[in-house]
MISE-31565 format. One record per atom (N, C-alpha, C): residue number from 1; residue in three letters; atom name; x, y, z. Coordinates in pm, whole numbers. Example, Ala and Ser with C-alpha at 12.3 -4.5 7.8 and 13.67 -1.06 7.14 Angstrom:
2
  pos  code  site       u       v       w
    1   ALA     N    1319    -569     780
    1   ALA    CA    1230    -450     780
    1   ALA     C    1320    -330     780
    2   SER     N    1285    -225     708
    2   SER    CA    1367    -106     714
    2   SER     C    1290       3     787
//
This chain:
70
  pos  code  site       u       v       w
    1   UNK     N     398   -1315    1646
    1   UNK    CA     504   -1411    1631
    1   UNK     C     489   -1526    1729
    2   UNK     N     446   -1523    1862
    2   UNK    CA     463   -1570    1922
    2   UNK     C     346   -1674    1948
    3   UNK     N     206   -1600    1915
    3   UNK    CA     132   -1692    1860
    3   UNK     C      81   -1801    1775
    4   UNK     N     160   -1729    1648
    4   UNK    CA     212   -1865    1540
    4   UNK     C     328   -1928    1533
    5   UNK     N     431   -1912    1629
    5   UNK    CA     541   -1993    1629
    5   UNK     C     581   -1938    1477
    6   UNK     N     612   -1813    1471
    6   UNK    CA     715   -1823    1309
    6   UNK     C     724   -1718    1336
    7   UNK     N     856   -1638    1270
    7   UNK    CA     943   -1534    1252
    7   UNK     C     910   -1455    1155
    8   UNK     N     921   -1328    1248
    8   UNK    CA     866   -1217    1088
    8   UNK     C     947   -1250     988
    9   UNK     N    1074   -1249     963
    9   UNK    CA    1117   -1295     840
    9   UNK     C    1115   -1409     764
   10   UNK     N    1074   -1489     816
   10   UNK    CA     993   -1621     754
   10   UNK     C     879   -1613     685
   11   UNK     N     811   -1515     784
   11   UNK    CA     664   -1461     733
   11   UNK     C     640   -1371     618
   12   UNK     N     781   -1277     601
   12   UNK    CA     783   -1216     514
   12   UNK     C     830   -1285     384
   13   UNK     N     906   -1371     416
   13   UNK    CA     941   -1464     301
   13   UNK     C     839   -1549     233
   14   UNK     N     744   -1555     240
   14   UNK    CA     636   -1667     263
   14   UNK     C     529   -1600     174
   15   UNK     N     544   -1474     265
   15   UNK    CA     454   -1397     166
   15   UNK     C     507   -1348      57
   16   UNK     N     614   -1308      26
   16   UNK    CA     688   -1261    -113
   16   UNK     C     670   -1346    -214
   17   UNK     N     691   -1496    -144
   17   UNK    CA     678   -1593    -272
   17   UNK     C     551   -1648    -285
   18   UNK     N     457   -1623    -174
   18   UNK    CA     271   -1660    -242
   18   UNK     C     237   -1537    -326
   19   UNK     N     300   -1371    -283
   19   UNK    CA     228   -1281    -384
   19   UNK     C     330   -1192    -468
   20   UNK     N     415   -1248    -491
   20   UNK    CA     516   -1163    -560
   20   UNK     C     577   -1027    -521
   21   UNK     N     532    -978    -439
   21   UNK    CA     557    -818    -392
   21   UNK     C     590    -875    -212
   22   UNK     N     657    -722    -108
   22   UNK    CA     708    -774     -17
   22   UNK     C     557    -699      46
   23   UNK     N     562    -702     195
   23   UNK    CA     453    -655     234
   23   UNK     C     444    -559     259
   24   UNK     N     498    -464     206
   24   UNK    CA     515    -320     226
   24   UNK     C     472    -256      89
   25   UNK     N     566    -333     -53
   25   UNK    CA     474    -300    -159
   25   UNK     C     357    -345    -179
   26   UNK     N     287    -449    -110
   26   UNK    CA     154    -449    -119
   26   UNK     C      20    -378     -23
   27   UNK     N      90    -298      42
   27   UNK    CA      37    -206     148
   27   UNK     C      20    -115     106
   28   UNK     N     152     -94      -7
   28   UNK    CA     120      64     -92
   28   UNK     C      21      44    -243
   29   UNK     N      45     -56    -251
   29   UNK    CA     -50     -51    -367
   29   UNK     C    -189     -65    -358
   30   UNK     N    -212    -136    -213
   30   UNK    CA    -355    -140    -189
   30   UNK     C    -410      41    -161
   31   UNK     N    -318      83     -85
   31   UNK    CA    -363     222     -88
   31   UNK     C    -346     300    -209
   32   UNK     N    -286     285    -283
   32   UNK    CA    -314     358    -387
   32   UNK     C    -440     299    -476
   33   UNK     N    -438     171    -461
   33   UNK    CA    -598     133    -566
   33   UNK     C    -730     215    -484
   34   UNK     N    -718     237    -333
   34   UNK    CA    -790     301    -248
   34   UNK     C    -838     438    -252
   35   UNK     N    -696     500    -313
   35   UNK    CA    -737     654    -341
   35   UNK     C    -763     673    -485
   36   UNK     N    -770     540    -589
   36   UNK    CA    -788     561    -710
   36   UNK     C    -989     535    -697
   37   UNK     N   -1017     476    -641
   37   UNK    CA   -1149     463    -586
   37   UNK     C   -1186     586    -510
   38   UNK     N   -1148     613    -449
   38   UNK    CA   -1254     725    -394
   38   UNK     C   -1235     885    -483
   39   UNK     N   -1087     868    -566
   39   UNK    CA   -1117     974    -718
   39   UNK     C   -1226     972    -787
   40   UNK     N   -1258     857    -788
   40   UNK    CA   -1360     809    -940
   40   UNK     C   -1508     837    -859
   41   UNK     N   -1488     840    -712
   41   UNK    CA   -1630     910    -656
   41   UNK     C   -1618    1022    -643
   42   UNK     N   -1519    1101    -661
   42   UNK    CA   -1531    1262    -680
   42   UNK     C   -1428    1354    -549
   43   UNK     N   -1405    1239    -479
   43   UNK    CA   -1305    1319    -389
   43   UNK     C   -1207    1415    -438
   44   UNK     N   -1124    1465    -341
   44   UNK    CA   -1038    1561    -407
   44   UNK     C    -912    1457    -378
   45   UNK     N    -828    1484    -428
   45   UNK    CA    -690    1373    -450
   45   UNK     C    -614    1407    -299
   46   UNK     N    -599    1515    -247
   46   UNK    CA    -528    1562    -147
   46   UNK     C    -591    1467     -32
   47   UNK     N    -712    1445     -53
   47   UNK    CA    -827    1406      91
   47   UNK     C    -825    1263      49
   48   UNK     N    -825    1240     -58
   48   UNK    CA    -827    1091    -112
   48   UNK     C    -730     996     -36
   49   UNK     N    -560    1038     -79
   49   UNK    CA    -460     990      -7
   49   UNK     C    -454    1011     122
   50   UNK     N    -482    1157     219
   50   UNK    CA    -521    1066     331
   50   UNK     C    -624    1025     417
   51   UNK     N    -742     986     337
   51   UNK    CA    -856     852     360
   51   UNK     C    -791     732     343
   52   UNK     N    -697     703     267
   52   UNK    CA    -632     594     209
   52   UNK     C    -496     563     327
   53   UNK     N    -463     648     389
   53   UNK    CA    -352     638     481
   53   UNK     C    -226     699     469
   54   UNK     N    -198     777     364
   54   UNK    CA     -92     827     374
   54   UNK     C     -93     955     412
   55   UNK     N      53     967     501
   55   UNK    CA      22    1068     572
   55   UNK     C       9    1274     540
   56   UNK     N      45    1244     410
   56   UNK    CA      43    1325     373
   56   UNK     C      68    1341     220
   57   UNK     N      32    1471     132
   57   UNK    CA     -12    1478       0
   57   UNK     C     175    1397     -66
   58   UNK     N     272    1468      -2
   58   UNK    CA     388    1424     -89
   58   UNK     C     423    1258     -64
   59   UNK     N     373    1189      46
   59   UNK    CA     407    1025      23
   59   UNK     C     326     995     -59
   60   UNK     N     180    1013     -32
   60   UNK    CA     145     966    -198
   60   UNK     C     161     985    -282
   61   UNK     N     288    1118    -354
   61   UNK    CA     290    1141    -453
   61   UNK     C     446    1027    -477
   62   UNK     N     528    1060    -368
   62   UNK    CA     623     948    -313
   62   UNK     C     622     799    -399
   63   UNK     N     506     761    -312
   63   UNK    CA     439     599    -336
   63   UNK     C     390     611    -489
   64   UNK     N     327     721    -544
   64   UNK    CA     252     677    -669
   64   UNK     C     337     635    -810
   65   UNK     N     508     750    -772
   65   UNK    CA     598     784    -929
   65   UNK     C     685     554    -860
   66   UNK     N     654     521    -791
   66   UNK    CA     707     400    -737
   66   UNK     C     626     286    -848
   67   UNK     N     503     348    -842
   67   UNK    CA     399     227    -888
   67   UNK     C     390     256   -1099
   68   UNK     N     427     225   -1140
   68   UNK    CA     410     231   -1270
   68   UNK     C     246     226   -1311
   69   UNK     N     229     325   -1445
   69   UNK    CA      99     333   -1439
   69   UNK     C       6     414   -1381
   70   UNK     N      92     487   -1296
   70   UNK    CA     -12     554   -1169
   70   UNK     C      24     698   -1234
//
C-alpha cells in the first residue's frame, strides 16, 4: 500500500472492474484450473488440491460446488 500510494480497497475495486471476479474468486479459480491440470497428469485429486494450495481435501471440495462446472 504504501509503496503504491493506493488503498487495498481501491485496489480491490480496480481489480473487480478490469476482471470481473473479486480477488479472492480469482485465487480460487486459478487453483482449481491448477488441480484440474495436474488430474489430467494423473495425480490423485486429494494431492492435487493440496499442490494447488488448499489446505485441505474438504476446501477444495468447499471451493469447487462454488465454481459452476467443476
Amino acid at each position: 500500500q504504501d509503496r503504491f500510494f493506493i488503498s487495498k480497497s481501491h485496489l480491490c475495486r480496480e481489480f473487480r472492474k478490469a476482471t470481473g471476479l473479486t480477488v479472492h474468486e480469482y485465487i480460487r479459480r486459478k487453483r482449481l484450473m491448477r488441480v484440474q491440470e495436474l488430474r489430467s497428469g494423473g495425480m490423485r485429486i486429494g494431492d492435487a488440491a493440496l499442490e494447488a494450495g488448499f489446505h485441505d481435501y474438504s476446501a477444495f471440495y468447499r471451493a469447487s460446488r462454488k465454481e459452476p462446472g467443476m
